[in-house]
Backbone as CSV, one residue per row, in Angstrom:
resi,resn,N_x,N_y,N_z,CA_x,CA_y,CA_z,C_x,C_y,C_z
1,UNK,19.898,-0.849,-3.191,19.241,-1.185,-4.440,20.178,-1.990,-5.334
2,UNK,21.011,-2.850,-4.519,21.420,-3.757,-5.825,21.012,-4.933,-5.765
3,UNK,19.947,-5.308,-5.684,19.006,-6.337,-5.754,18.710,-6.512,-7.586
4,UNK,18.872,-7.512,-7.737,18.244,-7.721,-9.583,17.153,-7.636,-9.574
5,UNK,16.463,-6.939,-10.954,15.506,-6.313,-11.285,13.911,-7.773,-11.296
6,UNK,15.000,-8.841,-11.527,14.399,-10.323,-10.858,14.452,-10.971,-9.999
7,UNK,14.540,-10.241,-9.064,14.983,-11.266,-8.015,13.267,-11.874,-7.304
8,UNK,12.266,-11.315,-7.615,10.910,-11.642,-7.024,10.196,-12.542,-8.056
9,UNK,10.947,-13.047,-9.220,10.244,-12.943,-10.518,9.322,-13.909,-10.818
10,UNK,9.451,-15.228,-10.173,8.517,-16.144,-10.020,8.197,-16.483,-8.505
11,UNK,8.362,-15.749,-7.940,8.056,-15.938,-6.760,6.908,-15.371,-5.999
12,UNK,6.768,-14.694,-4.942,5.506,-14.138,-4.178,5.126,-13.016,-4.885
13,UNK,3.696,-13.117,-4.548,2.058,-12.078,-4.974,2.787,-11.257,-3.793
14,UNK,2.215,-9.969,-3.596,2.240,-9.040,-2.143,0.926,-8.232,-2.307
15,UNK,0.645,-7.673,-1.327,-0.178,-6.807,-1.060,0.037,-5.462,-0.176
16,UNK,-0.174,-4.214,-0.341,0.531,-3.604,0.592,-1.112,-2.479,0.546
17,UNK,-0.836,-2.548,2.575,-1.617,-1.023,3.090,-1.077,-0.413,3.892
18,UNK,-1.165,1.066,3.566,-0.935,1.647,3.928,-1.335,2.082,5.131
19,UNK,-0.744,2.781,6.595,-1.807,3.166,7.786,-0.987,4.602,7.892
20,UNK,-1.245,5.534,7.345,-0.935,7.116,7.857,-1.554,7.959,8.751
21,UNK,-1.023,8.983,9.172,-2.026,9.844,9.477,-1.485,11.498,9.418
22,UNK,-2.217,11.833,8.711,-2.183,12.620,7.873,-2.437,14.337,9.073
23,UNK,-2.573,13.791,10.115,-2.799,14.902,11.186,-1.139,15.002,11.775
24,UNK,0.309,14.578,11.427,1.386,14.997,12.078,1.737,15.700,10.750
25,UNK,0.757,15.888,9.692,1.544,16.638,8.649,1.269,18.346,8.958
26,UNK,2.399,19.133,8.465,2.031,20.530,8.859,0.769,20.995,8.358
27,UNK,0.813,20.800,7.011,-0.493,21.305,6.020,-1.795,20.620,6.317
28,UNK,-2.229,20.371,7.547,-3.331,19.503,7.701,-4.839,19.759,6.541
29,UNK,-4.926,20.794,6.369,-6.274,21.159,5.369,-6.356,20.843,3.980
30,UNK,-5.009,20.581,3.277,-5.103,20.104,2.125,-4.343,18.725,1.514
31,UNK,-4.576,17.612,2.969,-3.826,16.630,2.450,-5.146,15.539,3.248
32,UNK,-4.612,14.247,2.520,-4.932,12.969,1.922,-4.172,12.229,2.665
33,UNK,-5.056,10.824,2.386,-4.614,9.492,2.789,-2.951,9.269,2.015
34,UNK,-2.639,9.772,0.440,-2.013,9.550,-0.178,-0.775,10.639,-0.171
35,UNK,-0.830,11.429,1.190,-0.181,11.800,1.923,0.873,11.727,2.494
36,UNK,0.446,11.011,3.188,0.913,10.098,4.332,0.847,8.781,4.644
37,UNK,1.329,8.374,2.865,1.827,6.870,2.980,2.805,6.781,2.173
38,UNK,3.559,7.541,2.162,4.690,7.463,0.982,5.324,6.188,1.249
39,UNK,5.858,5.887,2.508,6.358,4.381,2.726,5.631,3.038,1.777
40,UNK,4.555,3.030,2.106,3.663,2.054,1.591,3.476,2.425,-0.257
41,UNK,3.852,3.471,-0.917,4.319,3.793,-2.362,5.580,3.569,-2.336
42,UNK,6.457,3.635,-1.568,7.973,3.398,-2.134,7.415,1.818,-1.912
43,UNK,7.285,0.993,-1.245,7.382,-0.232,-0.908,6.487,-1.034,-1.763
44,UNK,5.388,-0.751,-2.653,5.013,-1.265,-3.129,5.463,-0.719,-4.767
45,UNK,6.119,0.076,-5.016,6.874,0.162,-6.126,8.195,-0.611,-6.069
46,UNK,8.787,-0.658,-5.372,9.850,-1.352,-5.473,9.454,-3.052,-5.132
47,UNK,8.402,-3.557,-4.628,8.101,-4.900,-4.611,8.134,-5.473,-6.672
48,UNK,6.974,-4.347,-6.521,7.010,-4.711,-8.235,8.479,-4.617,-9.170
49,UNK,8.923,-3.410,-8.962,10.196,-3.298,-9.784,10.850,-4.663,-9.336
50,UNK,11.231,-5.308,-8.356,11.891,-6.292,-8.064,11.407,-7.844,-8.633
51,UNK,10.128,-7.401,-9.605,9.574,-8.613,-9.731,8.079,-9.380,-9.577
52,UNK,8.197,-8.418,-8.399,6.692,-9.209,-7.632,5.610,-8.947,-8.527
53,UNK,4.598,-9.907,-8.358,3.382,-9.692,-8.918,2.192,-9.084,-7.681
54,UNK,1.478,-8.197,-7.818,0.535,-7.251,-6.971,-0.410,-7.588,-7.059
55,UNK,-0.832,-8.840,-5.824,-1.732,-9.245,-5.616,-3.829,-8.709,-5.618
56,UNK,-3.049,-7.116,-4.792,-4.373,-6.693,-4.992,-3.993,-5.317,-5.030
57,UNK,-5.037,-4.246,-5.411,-4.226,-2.790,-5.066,-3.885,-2.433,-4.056
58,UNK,-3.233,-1.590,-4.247,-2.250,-0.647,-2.748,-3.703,-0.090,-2.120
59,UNK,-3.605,-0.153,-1.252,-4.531,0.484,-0.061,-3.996,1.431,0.815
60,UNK,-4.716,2.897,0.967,-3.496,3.845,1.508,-4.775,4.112,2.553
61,UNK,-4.282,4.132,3.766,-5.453,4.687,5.041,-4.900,5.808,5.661
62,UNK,-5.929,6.665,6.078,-5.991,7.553,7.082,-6.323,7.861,8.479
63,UNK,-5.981,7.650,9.362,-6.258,8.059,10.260,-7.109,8.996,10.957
64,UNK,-6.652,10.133,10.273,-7.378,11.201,10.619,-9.220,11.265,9.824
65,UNK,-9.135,10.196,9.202,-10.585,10.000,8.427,-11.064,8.886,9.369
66,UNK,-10.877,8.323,10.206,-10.866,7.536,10.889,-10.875,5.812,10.290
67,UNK,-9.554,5.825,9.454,-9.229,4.347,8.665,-10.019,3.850,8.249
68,UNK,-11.245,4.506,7.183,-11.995,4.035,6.706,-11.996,3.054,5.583
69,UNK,-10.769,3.526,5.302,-10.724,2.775,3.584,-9.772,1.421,4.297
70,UNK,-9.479,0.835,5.520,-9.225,-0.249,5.606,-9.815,-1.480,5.364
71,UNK,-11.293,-1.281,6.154,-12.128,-2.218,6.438,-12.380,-2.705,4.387
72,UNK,-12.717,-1.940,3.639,-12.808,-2.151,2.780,-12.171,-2.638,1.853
73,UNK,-10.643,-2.114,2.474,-9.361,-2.613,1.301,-9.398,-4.400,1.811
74,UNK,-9.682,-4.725,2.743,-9.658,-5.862,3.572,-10.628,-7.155,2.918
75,UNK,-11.736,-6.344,2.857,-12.988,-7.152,2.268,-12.566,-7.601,0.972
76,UNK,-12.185,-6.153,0.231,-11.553,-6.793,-1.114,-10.339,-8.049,-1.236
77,UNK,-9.889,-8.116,-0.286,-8.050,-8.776,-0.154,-9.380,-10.245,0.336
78,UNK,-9.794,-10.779,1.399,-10.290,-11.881,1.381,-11.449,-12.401,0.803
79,UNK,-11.908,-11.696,-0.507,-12.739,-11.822,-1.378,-11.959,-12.608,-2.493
80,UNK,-10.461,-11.967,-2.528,-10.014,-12.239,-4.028,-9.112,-13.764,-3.280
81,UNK,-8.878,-13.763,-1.617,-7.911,-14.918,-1.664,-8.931,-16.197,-1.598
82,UNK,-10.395,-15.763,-1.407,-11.214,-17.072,-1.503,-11.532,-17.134,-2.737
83,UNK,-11.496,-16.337,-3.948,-11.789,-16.521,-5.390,-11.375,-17.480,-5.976
């Protein structure tokens, strides 16, 4: 983390999704997509802290729901890059 707090600052949009699955977690009955994407929250917090501007929201998927919320996070992402 010694990257400057600008180093993204006029530079690239990002987008980040998440793909978890939430079935290698022990507690399987009371967890979420938002679970089992901590990677894809550290990584899209630190894109921003570094600068970046966040193209579209974070998209966190599950697996064990059978990655439903992809297809959708998707539709949204080439909706907004043909806008």
């Amino acid at each position: 983390k010694t990257h400057p707090d600008t180093l993204l600052a006029d530079g690239p949009q990002f987008a980040v999704l998440g793909l978890g699955d939430s079935n290698l977690l022990l507690d399987r009955q009371h967890t979420a997509a938002k679970d089992c994407n901590q990677v894809a929250q550290v990584l899209d917090a630190r894109l921003e802290a570094l600068g970046g501007t966040r193209f579209c929201d974070r998209g966190e998927a599950d697996e064990r729901s059978g990655l439903t919320e992809v297809e959708p996070w998707i539709d949204a992402l080439v909706a907004k890059l043909k806008g």
